[in-house]
C-alpha positions as CSV (number, residue, x, y, z in Angstrom):
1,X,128.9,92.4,107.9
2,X,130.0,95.3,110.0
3,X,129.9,94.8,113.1
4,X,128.5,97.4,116.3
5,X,131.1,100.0,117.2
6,X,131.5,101.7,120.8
7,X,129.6,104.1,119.5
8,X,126.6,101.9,118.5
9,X,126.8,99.4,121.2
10,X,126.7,102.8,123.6
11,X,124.1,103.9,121.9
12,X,121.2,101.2,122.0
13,X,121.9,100.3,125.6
14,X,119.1,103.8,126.8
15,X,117.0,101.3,124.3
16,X,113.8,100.8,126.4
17,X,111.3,98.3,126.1
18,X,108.6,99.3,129.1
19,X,108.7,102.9,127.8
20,X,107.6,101.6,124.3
21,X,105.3,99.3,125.7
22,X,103.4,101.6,127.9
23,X,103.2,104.2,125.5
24,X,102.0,101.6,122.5
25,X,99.1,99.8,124.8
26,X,98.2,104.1,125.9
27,X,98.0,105.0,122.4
28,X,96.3,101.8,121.1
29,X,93.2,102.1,124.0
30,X,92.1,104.9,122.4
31,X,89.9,104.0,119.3
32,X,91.3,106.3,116.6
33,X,89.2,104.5,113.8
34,X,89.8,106.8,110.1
35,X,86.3,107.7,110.8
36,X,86.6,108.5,114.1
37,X,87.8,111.8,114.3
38,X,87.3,112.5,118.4
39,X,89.7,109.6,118.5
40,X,92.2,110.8,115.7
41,X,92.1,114.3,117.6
42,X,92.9,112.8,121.0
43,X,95.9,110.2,119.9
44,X,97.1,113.0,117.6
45,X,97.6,115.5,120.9
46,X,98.8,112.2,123.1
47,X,101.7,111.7,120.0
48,X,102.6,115.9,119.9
49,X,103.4,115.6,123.7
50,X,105.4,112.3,123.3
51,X,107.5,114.0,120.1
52,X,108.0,117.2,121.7
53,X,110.8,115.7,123.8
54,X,113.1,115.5,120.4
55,X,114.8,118.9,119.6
56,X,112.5,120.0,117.0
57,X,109.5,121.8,116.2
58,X,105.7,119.8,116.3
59,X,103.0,121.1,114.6
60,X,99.4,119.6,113.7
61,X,98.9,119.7,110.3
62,X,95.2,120.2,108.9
63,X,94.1,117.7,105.9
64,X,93.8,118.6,102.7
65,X,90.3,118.3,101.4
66,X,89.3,114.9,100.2
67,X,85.5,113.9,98.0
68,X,84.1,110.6,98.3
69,X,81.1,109.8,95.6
70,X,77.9,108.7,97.6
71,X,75.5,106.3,96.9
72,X,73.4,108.5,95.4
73,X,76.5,109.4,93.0
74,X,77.2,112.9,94.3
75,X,80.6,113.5,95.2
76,X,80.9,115.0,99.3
77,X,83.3,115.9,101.2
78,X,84.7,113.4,103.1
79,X,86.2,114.9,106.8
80,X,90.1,113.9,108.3
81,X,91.7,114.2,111.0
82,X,94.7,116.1,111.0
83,X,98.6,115.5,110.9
84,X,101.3,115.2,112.6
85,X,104.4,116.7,112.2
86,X,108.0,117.0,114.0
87,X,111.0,118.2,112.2
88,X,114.1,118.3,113.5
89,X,117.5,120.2,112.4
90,X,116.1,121.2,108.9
91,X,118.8,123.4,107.9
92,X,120.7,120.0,107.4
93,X,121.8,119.2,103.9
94,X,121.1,115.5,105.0
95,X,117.9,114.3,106.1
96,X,115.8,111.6,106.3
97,X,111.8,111.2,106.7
98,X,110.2,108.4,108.9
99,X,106.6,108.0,108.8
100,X,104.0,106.3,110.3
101,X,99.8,106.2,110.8
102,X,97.6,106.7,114.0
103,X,94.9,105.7,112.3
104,X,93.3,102.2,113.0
105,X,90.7,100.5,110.8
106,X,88.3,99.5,113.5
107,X,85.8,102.1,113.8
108,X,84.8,103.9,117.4
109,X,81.6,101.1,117.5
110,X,83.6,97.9,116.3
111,X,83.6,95.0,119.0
112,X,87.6,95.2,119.4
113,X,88.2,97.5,121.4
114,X,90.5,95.7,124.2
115,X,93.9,94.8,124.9
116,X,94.5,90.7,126.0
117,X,97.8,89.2,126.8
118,X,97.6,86.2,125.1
119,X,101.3,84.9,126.9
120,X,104.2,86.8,128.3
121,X,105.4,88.4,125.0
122,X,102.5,88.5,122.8
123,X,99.8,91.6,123.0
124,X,96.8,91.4,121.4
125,X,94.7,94.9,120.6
126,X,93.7,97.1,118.0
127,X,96.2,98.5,116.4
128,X,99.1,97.2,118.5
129,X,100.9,96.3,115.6
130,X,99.2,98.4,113.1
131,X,101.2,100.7,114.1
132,X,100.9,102.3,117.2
133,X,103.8,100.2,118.5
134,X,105.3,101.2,115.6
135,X,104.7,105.3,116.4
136,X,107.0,104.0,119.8
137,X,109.7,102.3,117.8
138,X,110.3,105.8,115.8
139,X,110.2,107.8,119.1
140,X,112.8,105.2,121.0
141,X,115.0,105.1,117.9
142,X,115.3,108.6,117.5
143,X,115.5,109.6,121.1
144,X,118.7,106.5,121.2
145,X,119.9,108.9,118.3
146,X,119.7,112.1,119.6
147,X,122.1,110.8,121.8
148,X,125.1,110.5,119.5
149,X,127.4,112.8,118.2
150,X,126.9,111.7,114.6
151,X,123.4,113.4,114.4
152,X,124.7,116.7,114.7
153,X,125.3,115.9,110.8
154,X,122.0,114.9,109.6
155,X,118.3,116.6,110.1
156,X,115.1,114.5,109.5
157,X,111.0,114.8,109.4
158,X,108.4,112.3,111.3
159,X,105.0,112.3,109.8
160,X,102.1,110.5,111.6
161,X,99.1,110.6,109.5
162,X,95.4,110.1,110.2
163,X,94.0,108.6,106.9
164,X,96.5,106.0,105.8
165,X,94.6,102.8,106.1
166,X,91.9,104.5,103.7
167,X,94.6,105.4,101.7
168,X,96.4,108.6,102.5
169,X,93.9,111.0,100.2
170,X,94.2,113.8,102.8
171,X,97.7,113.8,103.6
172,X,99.2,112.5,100.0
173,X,100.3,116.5,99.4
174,X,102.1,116.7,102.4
175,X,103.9,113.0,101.9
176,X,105.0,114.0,98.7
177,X,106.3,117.7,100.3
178,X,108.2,115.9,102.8
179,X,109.4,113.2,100.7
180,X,111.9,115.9,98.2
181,X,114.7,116.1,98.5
182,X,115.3,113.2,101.9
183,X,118.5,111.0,101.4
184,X,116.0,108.1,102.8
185,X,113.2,107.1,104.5
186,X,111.7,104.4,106.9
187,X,108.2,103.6,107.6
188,X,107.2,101.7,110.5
189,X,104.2,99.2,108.9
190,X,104.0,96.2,111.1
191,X,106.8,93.2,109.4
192,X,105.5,91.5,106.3
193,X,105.6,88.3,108.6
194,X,106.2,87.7,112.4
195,X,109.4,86.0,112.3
196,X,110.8,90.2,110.6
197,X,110.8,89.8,107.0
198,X,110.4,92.9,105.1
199,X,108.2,93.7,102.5
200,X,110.6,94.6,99.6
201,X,108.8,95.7,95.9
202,X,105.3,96.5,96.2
203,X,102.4,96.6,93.2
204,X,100.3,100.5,93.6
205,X,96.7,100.8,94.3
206,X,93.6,102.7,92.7
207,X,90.3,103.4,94.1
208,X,87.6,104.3,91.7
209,X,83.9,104.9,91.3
210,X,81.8,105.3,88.6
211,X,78.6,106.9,88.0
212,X,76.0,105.7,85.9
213,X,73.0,107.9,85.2
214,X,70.3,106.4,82.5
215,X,66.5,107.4,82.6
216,X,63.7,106.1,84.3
217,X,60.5,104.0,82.7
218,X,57.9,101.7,83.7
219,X,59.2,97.9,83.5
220,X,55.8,96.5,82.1
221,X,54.0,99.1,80.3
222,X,57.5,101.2,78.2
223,X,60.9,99.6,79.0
224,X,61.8,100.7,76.0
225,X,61.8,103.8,77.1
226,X,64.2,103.6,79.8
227,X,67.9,103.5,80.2
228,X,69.2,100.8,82.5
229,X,71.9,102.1,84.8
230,X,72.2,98.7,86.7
231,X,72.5,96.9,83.8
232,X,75.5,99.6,82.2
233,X,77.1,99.1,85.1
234,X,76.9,95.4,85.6
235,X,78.4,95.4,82.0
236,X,81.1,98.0,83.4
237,X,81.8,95.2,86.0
238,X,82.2,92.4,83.6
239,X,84.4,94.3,81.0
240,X,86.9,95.5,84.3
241,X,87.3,91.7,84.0
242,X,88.4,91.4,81.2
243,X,90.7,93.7,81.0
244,X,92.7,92.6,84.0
245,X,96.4,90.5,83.2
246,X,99.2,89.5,85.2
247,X,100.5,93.0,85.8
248,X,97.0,95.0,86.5
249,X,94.4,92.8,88.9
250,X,90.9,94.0,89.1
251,X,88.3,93.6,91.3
252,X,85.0,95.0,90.8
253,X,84.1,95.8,94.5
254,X,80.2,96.9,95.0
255,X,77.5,98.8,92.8
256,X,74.9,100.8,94.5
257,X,71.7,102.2,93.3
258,X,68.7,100.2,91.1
259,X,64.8,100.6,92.1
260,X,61.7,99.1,92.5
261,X,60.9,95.9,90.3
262,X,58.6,97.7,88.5
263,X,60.8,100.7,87.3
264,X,64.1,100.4,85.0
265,X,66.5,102.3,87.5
266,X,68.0,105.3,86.3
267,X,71.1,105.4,88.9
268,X,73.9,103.0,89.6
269,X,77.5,103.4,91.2
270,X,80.2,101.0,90.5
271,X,82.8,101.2,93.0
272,X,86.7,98.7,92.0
273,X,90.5,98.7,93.0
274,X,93.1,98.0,90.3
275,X,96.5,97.4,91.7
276,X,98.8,97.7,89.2
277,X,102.3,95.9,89.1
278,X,104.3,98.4,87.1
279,X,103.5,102.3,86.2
280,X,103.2,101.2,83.0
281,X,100.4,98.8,83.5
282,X,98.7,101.9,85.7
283,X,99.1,104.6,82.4
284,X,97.4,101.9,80.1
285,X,94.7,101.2,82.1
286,X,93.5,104.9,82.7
287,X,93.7,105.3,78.9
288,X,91.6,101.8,78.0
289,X,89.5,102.4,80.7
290,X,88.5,105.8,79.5
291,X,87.8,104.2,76.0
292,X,85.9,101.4,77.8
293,X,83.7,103.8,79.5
294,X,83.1,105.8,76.1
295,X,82.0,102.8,74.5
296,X,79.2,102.3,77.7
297,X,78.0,105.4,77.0
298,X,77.3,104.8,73.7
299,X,76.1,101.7,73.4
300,X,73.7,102.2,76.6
301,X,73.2,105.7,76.2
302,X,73.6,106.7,79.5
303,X,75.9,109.2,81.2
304,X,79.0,108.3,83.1
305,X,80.6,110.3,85.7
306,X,84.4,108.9,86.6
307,X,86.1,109.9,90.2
308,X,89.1,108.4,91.9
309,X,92.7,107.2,90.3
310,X,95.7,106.0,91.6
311,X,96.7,106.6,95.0
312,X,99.6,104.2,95.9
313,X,101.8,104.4,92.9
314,X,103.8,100.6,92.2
315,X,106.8,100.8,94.0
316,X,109.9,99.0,92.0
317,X,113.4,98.7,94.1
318,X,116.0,100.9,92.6
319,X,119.9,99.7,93.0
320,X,119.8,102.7,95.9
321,X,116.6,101.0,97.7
322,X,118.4,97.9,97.7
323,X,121.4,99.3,99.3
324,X,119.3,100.6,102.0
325,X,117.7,97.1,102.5
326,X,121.4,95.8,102.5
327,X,122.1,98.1,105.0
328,X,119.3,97.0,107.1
329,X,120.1,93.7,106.9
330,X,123.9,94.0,107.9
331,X,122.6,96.3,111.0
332,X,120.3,93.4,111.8
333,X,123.3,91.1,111.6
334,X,125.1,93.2,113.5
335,X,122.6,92.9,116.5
336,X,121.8,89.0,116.0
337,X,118.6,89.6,113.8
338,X,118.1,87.6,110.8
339,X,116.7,90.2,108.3
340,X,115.1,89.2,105.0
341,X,112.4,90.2,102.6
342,X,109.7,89.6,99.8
343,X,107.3,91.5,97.5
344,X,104.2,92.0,98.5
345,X,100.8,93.0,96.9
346,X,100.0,95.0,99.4
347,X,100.1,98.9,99.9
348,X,101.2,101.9,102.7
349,X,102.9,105.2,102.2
350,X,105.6,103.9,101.3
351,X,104.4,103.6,97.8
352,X,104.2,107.5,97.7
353,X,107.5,108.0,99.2
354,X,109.0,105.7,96.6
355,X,107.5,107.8,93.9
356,X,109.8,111.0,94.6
357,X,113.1,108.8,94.0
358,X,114.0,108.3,97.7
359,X,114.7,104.8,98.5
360,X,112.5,103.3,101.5
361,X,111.9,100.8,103.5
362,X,108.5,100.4,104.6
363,X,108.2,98.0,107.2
364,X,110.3,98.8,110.3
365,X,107.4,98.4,113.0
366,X,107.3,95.7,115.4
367,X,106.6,91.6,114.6
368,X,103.5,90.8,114.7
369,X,100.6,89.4,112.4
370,X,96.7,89.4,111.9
371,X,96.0,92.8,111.0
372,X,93.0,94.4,110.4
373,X,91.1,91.7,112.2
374,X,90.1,91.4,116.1
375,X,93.1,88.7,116.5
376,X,95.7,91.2,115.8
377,X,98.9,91.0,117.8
378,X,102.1,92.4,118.9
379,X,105.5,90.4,119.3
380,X,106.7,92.5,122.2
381,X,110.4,91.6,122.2
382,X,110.2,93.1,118.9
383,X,109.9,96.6,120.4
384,X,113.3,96.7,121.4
385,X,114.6,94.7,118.1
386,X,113.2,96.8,116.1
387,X,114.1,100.4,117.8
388,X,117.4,99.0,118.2
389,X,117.6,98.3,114.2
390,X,116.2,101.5,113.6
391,X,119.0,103.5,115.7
392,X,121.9,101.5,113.9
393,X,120.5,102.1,110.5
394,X,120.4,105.8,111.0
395,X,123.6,105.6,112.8
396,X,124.9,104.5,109.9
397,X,123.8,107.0,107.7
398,X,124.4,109.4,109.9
399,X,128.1,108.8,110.2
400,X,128.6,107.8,106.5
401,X,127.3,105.0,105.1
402,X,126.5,106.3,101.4
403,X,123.0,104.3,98.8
């Protein structure tokens, strides 16, 4: 373990706490809900102000254009909120990207809306620790940083997106952009658990729907006649089933359409998620599933209309990933932290990053627990733990430390 120089113990000490803490519980009163994009738009210009104090250029980017498929089975554009983006010292042959989401997934009319102190040093709101305290860890880290000589030799990117807890469809383009060419990267999801363990390998993630258009007929006097998309798409369900193994679980999530009792509905939409363990278990399902779907047609001669993919890649951990991790673990040391990790099955941007070859580590935000429910909550010691991790680490890089 290598422990803090001058230099490191110098720099963590502007390190501040009640900075990060106002600006997290500011950021998190505002609902900014995927959905809600007068929300979005309103964090996104409170975040450009914060950012603009680091020495580089801010800039709102606009999403790129995303189609959902509707109940009815017609595929609409689905509106974003836009993203942002700071970039600092860009002519450096180093750099590194750190990313994180404003986005919440309680929506502007959800119940949770409030932040309770639950005791001195736990906070519990929407989106305290997913991630808005996480947006203040990035900003503290970096602005500890910018105060050592060291960074004069690296550049780096933030990205804060508005989409990723529905899965980063309007701002994959500009992840992947960022994610060329960057020595590393850090992304501040909330801690796998609330005593700081990391999520290390993660499985990918696909969203799909699937169309099913048969034809109409009277269910007493010639059901013969008609084509049953309910029942092709219940058999869609049950054969997604089958399919899944070890390294590919399905789940089969929600079919819309059908019609009265009386008439053999011509319209269903199958909506799943597959998240895949490897690439290769991802490649094979596209290619069964398209057979699968083939055979549905046939046999139920009905039309089928296919829309989504994967959108979270599976993320392995390289030998170069796993030095970072080492390296985040010996800087942990370093301050008195106790850093470990585990797989996980879930998903973040992350994923995406991994997929351009740049080793990342994906869950730098603040302890915590309970996301994505109304007893989510913020460790707030963790604030400085974790901005003080994050300075070291890039430090560290900055000065030498070679993946």
């Amino acid at each position: 373990m290598k422990q803090l120089s001058p230099a490191e113990s110098a720099l963590i000490e502007s390190v501040d706490q009640q900075r990060m803490l106002e600006r997290t519980m500011d950021w998190a009163k505002v609902n900014s809900g995927t959905g809600n994009l007068d929300g979005l738009a309103q964090v996104a210009d409170m975040l450009a102000e914060a950012f603009s104090t680091l020495p580089g250029e801010v800039s709102l980017r606009d999403p790129a254009p995303v189609t959902v498929v509707s109940a009815e089975g017609k595929e609409v554009e689905k509106p974003h909120g836009r993203h942002l983006v700071c970039s600092v010292r860009p002519e450096a042959e180093k750099r590194f990207l750190l990313t994180g989401h404003m986005d919440t997934v309680f929506p502007v009319d959800h119940a949770f809306q409030d932040l309770t102190w639950l005791d001195d040093d736990t906070l519990n709101g929407p989106g305290t620790a997913d991630m808005k305290a996480g947006l203040a860890i990035i900003l503290e880290a970096l602005t500890a940083l910018e105060t050592s000589e060291a960074v004069q030799n690296i550049g780096y990117d933030v990205m804060i997106n508005s989409d990723e807890e529905t899965g980063s469809l309007s701002s994959a383009a500009l992840i992947d952009q960022l994610a060329r060419g960057k020595y590393a990267a850090l992304t501040y999801e909330p801690s796998a658990l609330p005593d700081g363990t990391l999520a290390h390998a993660r499985g990918g993630s696909g969203n799909f729907s699937v169309t099913f258009t048969g034809r109409s007929a009277h269910a007493g006097r010639n059901p013969q006649d008609g084509r049953n998309a309910i029942v092709a798409a219940a058999d869609c369900a049950l054969r997604l089933k089958t399919m899944q193994h070890a390294e590919l679980p399905i789940n089969p999530a929600k079919i819309d359409g059908g019609a009265a009792n009386n008439v053999v509905p011509d319209h269903a939409v199958l909506r799943f998620n597959i998240r895949p363990k490897a690439t290769k278990a991802a490649e094979q399902f596209i290619t069964d599933l398209k057979m699968m779907l083939a055979d549905i047609e046939r046999e139920h001669e009905v039309s089928i209309h296919l829309h989504g993919g994967i959108s979270r890649p599976p993320k392995p951990v390289d030998e170069r990933a796993q030095n970072l991790f080492d390296l985040v673990k010996d800087s942990g040391a370093a301050l008195g932290q106790t850093i470990g990790w585990q797989s996980s099955g879930g998903v973040c941007d992350g994923n995406n990053i991994a997929a351009n070859y740049v080793p990342v580590v994906d869950t730098m935000g603040v302890r915590g627990g309970s996301i994505h429910s109304p007893d989510e909550f913020m460790i707030v010691p963790s604030l400085t733990e974790r901005a003080q991790l994050s300075a070291i680490v890039l430090h560290r890089l900055a000065s030498g430390a070679t993946l």
